[in-house]
N, C-alpha and C positions, 0 to 999 in steps of 0.2 A: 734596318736601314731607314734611311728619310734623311730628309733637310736639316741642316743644323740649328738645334733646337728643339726641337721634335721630342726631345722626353727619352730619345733609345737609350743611353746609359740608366736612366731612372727608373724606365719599363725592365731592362736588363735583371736591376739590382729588386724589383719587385717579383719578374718572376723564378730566379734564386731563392729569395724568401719563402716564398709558395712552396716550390719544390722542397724546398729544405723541412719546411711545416707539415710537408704530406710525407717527409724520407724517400725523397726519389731522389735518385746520382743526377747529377751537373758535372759538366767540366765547360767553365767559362772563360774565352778565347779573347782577347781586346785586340783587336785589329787595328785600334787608332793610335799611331803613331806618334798624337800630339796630346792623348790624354794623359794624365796627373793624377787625380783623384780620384778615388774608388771608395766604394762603402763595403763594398767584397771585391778581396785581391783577387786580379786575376791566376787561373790557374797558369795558363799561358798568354805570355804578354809580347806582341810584337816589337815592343820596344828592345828587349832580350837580343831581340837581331839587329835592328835599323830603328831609330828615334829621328823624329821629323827635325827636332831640334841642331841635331848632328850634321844632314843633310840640307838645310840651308846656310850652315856656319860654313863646310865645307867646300860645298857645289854652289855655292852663291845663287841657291835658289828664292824664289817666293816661296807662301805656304802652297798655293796649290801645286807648282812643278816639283816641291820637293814631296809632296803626298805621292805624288803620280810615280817618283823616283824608288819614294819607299814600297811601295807595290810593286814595281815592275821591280825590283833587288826581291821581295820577296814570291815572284814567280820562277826567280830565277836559281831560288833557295826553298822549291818545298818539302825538299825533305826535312828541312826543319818543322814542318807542319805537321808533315805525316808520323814521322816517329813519334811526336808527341799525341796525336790522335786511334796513331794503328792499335795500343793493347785496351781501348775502351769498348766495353761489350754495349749488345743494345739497350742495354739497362740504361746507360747515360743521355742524358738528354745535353748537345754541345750545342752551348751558346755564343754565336760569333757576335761582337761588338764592330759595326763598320762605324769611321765617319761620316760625315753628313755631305763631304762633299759630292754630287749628282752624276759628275763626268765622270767615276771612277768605274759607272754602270751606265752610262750612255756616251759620251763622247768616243772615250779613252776603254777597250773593252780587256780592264783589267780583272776587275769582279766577275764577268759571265768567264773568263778562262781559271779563276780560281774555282767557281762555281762545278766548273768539268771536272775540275779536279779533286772533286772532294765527292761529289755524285759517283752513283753507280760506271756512268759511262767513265769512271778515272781510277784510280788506285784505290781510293781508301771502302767504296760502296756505300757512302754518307744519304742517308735520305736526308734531303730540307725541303727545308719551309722557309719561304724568305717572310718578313714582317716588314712591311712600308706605312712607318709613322708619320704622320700629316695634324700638327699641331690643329688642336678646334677651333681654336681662335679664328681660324682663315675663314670658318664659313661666315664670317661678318662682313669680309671682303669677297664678292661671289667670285670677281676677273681673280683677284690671288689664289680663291679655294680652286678652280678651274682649273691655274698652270700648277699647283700642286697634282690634284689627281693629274693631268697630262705627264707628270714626273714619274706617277705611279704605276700608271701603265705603260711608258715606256721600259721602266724595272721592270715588267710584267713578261712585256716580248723580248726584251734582251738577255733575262735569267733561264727563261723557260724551264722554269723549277716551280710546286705548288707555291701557291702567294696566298699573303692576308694583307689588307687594306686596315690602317686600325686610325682613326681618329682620339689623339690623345690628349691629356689635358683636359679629360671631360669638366674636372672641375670648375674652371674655370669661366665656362660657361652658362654654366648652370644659374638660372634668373637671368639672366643676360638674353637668352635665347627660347623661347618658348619651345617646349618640346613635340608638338605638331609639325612646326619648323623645320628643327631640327631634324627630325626623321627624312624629310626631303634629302638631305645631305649622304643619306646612307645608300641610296641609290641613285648617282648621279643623272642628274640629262638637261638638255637644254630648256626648258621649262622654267629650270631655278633664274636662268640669266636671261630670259624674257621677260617674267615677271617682274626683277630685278631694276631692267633697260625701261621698264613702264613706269613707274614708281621714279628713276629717279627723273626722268621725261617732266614729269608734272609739279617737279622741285625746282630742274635747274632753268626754265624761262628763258631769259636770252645769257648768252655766253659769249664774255668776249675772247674770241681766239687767241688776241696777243698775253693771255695770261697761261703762266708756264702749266696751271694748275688744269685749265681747259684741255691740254692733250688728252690728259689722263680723262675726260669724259664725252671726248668727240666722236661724230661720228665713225672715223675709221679703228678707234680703239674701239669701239662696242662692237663694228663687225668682226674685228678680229676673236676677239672674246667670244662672239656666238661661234665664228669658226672653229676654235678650239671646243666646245661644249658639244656641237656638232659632230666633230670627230670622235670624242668619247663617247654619246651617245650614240653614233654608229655604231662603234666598233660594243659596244651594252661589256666590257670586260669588267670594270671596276664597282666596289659596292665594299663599304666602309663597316668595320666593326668598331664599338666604344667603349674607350677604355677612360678608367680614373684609377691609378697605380694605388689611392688611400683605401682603397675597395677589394677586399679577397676573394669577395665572390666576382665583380669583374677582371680580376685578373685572371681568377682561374678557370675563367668563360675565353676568354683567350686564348689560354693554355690547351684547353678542348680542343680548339679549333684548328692549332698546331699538329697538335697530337692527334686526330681524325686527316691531318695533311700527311703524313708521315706516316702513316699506319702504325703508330708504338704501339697501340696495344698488339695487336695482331703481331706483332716480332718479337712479343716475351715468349721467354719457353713456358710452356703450359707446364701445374705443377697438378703432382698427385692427388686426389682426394682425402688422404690420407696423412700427406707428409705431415701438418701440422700437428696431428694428432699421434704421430710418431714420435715427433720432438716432444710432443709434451709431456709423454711416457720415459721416455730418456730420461727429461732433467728429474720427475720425479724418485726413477729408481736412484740418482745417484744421490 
């Protein structure tokens, strides 16, 4: 999940690859109603049931009321989930694709009720890991990277499922952003946006307030800004991993990180000492 833009379907379609490169089961769920194009088809596609496209031709919605329409049609249709999820053993690793829209996991508490549903506390006994991607670009804007992580940790208390924090798009940064820097980023606190508020202090000189562009650097927007920095550093919940999707070995340092959320290894069935060395006795005799 994350912001629109955020890289989820391209992180999605890299960690398929990975798994697929190591022979590990996938079964990959697209949950956006309004996506089109894939680089790997989904196994299961919500569009199968409800297409965003459908519901505002219909319902004379916008795109966000017809999202929220499609969600709530398919809480009210999970057993189209569940059958499709009930005969996959723990060997599979399921990949849900959400859209980018925020409210669907903060406003509108349609994600935390699909969320029960698919967890231990619901039918199917699904361990997750939610994944909250936060484009790297934003740490160049600190007030933007700020109300990102505050997006992040609000996903954090509303899912109350394990979480990863992942900063994506590492490429893109890279020379752009020195890596001393950068490291700041991965554990947020209010520090980044003091330092920040000092620096541009000694830029901006005098400022005339009647220019639209002065909001965005007055003083009540800088306290707001500490305020929010303030409260994530209260509450110390969020702390970023990096990812570059061109990268196998960072992708598959994410995948870890999942796969230690979710206990997978620990839920394989343990195999014999032996068995391999049984099959390999087999195919010789025959």
């Amino acid at each position: 999940m994350g912001p629109a833009g955020a890289g989820k379907t391209t992180f999605c379609n890299a960690l398929i690859q990975h798994l697929r490169l190591n022979k590990r089961s996938c079964f990959y769920v697209n949950l956006d109603p309004a996506a089109e194009d894939f680089s790997y088809e989904p196994d299961l596609d919500i569009k199968d049931l409800i297409s965003l496209e459908d519901v505002m031709e219909e319902m004379s919605l916008g795109p966000n009321g017809g999202l929220i329409y499609c969600f709530e049609f398919l809480l009210q249709n999970l057993e189209w989930l569940t059958e499709k999820l009930d005969p996959l053993t723990e060997e599979y690793l399921i990949i849900l694709d959400l859209p980018g829209q925020i409210e669907l996991h903060t406003h509108v508490p349609v994600v935390p009720t699909l969320v029960k549903h698919l967890t231990r506390f619901g039918s199917l006994n699904v361990s997750l890991c939610a994944a909250y991607l936060l484009e790297s670009t934003f740490v160049i804007d600190r007030a933007k990277f700020f109300a990102g992580t505050l997006s992040a940790m609000s996903a954090m208390i509303m899912l109350e499922i394990p979480h990863i924090n992942i900063l994506s798009k590492m490429d893109l940064v890279k020379g752009s952003v020195p890596k001393r820097q950068l490291k700041r980023f991965l554990e947020p606190d209010v520090t980044l946006l003091e330092d920040d508020n000092s620096a541009n202090a000694q830029q901006r000189g005098h400022v005339d307030p009647a220019k639209a562009g002065s909001v965005m650097g007055g003083s009540s927007f800088s306290r707001l800004n500490k305020a929010v920095a303030q409260l994530i550093d209260d509450f110390s919940m969020v702390s970023f991993l990096q990812l570059d999707v061109q990268d196998e070995d960072s992708v598959g340092g994410i995948l870890s990180y999942i796969d230690d959320a979710i206990q997978f290894h620990e839920a394989q069935e343990p195999r014999e000492p032996n068995d391999g060395i049984a099959d390999y006795g087999d195919d010789m005799m025959e």
